[in-house]
Wavefront OBJ file of the C-alpha trace (Angstrom):
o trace
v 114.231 96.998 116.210
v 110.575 96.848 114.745
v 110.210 96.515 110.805
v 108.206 98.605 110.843
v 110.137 101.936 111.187
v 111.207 103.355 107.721
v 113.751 105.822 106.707
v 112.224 109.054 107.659
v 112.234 107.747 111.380
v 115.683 107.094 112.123
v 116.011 110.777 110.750
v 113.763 112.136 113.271
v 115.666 110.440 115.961
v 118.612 111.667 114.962
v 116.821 114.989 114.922
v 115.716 114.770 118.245
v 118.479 113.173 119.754
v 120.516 116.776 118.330
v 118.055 119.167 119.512
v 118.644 117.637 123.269
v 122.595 117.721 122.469
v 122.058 121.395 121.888
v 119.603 121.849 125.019
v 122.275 120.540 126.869
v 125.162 122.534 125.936
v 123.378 125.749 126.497
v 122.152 124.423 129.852
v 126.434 124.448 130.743
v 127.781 127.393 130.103
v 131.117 126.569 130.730
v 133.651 123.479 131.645
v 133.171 123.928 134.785
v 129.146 123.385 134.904
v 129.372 119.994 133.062
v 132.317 118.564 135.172
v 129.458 119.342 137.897
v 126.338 118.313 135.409
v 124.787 115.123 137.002
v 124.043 114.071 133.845
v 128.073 114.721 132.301
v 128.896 112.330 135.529
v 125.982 109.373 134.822
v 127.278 109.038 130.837
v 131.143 109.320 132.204
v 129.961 106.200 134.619
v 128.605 104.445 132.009
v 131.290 104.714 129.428
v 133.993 103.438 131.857
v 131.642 100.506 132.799
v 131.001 99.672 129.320
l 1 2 3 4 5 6 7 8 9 10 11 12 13 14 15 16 17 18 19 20 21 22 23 24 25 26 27 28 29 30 31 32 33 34 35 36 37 38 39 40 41 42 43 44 45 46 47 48 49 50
């Protein structure tokens, strides 16, 4: 983490990082789709290697 970031940019990250959460919702438009969603299967892969 660089000192040099300040308060307003964890905000935008947290910003962007909400605008893809969104992006990705609407891109599965139902349960189906993200059981299927490679990206739904890459994050469930991670969390149960974690």
């Amino acid at each position: 983490m660089s000192a040099d970031r300040v308060f307003e940019d964890y905000l935008e990250d947290i910003l962007e990082y909400a605008k893809k959460a969104v992006r990705f919702l609407e891109d599965t438009a139902t349960l189906d789709d993200l059981q299927k969603d490679e990206r739904t299967l890459v994050v469930k892969g991670d969390l149960l290697a974690g």
